[in-house]
C-alpha positions in Angstrom: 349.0 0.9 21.2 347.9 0.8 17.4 347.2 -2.1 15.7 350.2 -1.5 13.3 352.5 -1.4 16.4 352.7 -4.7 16.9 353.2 -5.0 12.7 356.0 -2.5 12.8 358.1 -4.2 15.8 359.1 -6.4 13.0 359.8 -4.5 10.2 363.5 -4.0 10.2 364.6 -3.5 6.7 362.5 -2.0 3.0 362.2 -5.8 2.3 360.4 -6.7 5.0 358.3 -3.5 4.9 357.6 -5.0 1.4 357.0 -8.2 2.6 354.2 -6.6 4.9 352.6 -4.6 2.3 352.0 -7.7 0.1 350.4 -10.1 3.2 348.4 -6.5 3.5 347.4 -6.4 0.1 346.4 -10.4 -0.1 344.3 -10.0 3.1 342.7 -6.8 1.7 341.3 -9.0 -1.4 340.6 -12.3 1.0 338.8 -10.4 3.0 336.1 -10.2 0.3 335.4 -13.7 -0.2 335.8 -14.5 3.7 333.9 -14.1 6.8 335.3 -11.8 9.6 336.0 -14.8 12.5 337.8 -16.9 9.9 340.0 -14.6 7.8 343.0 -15.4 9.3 342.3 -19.0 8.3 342.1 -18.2 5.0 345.4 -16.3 4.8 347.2 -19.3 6.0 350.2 -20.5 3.9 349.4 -17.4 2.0 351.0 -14.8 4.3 353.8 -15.0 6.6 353.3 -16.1 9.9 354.1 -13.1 11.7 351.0 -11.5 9.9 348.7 -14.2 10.3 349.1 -14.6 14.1 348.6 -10.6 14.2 345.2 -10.6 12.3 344.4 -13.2 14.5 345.3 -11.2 17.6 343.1 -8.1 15.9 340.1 -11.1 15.6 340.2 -12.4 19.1 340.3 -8.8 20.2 337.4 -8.0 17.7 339.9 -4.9 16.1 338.9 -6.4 12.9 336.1 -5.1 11.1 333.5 -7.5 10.1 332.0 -6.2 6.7 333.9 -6.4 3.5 334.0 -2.5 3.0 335.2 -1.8 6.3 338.0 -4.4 6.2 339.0 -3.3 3.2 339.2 0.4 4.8 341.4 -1.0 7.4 343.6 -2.8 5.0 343.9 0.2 3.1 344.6 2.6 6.5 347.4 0.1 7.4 349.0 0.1 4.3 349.1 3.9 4.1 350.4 4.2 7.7 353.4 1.4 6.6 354.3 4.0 3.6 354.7 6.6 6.2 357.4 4.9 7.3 360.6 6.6 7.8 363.4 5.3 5.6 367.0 5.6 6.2 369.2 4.8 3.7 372.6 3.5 4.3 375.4 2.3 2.4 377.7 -0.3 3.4 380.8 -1.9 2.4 379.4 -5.8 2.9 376.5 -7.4 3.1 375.5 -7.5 6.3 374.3 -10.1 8.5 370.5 -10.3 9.8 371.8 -9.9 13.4 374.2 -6.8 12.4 371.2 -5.1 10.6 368.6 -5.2 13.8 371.9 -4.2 15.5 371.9 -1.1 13.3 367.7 -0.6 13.3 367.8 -0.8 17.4 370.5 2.1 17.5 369.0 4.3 15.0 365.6 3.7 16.6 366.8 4.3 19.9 368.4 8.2 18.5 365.3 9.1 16.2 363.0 7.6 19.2 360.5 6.3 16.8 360.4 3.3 14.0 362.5 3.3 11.1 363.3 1.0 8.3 366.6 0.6 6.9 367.1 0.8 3.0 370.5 -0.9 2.7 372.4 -0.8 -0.2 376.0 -2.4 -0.6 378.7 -0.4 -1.9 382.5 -1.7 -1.7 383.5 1.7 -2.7 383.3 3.2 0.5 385.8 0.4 2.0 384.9 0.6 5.4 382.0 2.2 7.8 378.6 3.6 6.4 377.0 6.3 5.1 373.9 7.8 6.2 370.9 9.1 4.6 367.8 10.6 6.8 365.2 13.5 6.2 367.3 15.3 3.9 370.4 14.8 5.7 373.9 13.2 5.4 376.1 11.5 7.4 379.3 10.3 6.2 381.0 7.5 8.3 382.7 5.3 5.7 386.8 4.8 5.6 386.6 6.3 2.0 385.4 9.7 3.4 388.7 9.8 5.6 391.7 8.4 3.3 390.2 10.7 0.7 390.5 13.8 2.9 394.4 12.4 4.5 395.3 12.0 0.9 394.3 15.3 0.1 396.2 16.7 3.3 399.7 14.7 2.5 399.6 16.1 -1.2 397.7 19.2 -0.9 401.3 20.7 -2.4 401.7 18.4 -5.3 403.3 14.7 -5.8 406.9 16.0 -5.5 406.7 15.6 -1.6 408.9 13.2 0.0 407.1 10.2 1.7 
């Protein structure tokens, strides 16, 4: 297990990856005015908690470098392995709720069989469903996608049908 294993359990949507990547960035420049042993104390009520109580997991373990230039390394390695990320995008018609979206990140996970974060964007257009965006593919599943195509089957002849 990595050190950003325990980082990326928790990352469910972009905004939380974001989230992440600032506490990274803040800890990256504390780390320059603060000892090893105590950086997590330094962070604290300037990070979320979630990060502060895994950098001082990494410090009881001794994972954390102690010099400046080799924290800042570290800081910088994580934040590049975060960007790696995959994203899938998806498109819903409603906002949805923090329990629905974990919902959605456990399933997806689960089929790509590796981390993912979600880049949800709302769009009442599609009416019902989702559509789905991943490594250059697309997936369709919104309510939209199917009245479109029984409209086009009732009046592929014209208007002048009877209903």
């Amino acid at each position: 297990m990595t050190e950003i294993d325990d980082l990326v359990k928790n990352i469910v949507t972009v905004e939380d990856l974001n989230r992440l990547l600032a506490d990274t960035n803040e800890a990256e420049s504390t780390s320059y005015r603060s000892e090893a042993k105590h950086l997590s104390g330094s962070l604290k009520g300037k990070v979320s908690t979630i990060f502060q109580a895994e950098l001082e997991k990494l410090e009881r373990e001794n994972k954390l470098p102690s010099s400046p230039d080799k924290r800042a390394n570290f800081f910088e390695g994580l934040k590049t392995q975060l960007q790696s990320l995959p994203k899938v995008e998806i498109e819903l018609a409603f906002t949805p709720s923090e329990e629905f979206t974990r919902k959605i990140a456990k399933a997806i996970r689960e089929v790509a069989n590796a981390p993912v974060v979600l880049d949800i964007s709302i769009k009442p257009g599609i009416l019902a469903g989702a559509t789905l965006a991943f490594k250059g593919q697309f997936k369709d599943y919104s309510f939209a996608s199917k009245l479109t195509e029984i409209l086009k089957q009732k009046y592929s002849k014209g208007l002048h049908e009877n209903v």
